[in-house]
Residue frames as qw, qx, qy, qz and C-alpha x, y, z in Angstrom:
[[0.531, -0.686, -0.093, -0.489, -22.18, -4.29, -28.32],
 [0.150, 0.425, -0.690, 0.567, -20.29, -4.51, -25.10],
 [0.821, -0.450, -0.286, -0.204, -22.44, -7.17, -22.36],
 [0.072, -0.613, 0.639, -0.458, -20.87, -6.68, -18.99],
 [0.597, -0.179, -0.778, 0.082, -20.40, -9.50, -16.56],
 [0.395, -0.657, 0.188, -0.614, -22.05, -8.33, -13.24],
 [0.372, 0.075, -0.920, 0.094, -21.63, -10.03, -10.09],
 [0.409, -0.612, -0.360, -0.573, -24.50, -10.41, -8.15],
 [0.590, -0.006, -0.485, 0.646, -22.71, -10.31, -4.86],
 [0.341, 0.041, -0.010, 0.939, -22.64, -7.11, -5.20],
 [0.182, -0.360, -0.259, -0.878, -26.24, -5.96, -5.54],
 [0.091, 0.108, 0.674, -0.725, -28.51, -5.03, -3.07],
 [0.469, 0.197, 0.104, -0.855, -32.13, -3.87, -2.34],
 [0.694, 0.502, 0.452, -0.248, -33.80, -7.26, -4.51],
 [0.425, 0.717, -0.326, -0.446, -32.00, -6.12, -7.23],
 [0.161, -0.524, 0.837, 0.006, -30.19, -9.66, -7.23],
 [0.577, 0.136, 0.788, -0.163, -32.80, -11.12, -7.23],
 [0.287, 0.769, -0.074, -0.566, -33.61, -9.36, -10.78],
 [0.140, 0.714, -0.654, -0.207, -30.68, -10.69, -11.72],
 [0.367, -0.108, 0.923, -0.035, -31.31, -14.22, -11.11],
 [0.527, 0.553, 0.595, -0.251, -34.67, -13.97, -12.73],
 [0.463, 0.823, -0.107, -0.311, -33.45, -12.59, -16.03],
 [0.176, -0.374, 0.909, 0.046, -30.76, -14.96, -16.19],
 [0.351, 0.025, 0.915, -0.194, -33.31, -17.61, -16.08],
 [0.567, 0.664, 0.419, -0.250, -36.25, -16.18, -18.14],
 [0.322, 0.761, -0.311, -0.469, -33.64, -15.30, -21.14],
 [0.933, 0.108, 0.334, 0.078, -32.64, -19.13, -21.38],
 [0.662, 0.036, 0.337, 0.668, -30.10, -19.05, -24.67],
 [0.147, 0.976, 0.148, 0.067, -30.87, -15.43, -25.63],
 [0.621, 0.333, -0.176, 0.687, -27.84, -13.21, -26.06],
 [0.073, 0.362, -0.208, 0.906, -29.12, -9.89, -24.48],
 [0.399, 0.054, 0.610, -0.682, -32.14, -10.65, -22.53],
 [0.262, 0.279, 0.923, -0.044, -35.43, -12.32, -22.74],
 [0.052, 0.447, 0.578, 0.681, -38.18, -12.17, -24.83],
 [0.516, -0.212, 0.095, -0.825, -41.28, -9.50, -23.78],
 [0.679, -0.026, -0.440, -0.587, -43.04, -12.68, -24.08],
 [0.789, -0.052, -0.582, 0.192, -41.90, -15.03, -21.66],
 [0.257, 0.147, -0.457, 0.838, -40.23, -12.13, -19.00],
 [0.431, -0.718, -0.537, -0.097, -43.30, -12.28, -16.45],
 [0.424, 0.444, -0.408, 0.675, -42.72, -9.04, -14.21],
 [0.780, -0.486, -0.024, -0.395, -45.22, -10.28, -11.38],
 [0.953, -0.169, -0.217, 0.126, -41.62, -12.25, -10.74],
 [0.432, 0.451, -0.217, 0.750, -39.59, -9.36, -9.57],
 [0.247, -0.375, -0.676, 0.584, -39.45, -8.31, -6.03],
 [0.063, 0.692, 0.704, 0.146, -42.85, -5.77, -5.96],
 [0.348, -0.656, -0.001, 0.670, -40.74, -3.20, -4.01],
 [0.081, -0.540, 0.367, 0.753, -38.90, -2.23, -6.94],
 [0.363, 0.540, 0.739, 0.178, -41.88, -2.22, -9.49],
 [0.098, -0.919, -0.237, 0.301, -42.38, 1.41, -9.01],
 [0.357, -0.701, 0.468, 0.403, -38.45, 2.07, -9.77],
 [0.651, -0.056, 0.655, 0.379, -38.53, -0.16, -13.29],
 [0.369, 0.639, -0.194, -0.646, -38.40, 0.85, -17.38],
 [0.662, -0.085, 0.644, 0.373, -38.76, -1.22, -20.24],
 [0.250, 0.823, -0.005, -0.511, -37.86, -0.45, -23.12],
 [0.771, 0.081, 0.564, 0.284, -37.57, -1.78, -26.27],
 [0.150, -0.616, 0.430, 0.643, -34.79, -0.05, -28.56],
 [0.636, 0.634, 0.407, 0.165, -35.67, 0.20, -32.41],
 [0.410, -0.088, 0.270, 0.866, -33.65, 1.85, -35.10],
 [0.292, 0.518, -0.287, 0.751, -34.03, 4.45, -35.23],
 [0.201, -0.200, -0.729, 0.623, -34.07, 5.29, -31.23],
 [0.260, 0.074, -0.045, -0.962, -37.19, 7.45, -32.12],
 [0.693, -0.080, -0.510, -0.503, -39.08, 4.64, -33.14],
 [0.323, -0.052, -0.894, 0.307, -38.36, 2.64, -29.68],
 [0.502, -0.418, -0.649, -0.390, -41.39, 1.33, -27.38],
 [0.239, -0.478, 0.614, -0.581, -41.93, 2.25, -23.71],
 [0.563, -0.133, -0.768, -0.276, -43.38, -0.98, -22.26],
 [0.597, -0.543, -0.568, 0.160, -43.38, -0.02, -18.85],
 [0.103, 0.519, -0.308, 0.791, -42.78, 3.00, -16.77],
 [0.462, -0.127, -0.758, 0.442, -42.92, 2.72, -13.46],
 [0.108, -0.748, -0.407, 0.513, -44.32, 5.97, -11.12]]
């Protein structure tokens, strides 16, 4: 699996912040944090509306929406 390095310079809109806060709430994780711990009352509120999670299962048929935004 390819993990890009991103730089948060670069992102606008809150989205940095995102980035800081998933950093932080994935601790030693490889790909991201757990559902359990990833609180999303700590992401700017703006771009609540604008978010998906989604947790990937093999097959991709069997994966979970956990959030859909609008």
């Amino acid at each position: 699996m390819l993990i890009a390095e991103i730089d948060p310079e670069h992102l606008e809109g809150g989205l940095a912040d995102v980035y800081a806060y998933w950093f932080k709430a994935k601790g030693d994780a490889k790909i991201g944090p757990s559902w359990s711990v990833f609180d999303m009352l700590e992401l700017p509120l703006k771009l609540l509306p604008s978010i998906l999670v989604l947790d990937i299962a093999e097959p991709v048929k069997n994966s979970v929406y956990r959030y859909w935004g609008r």
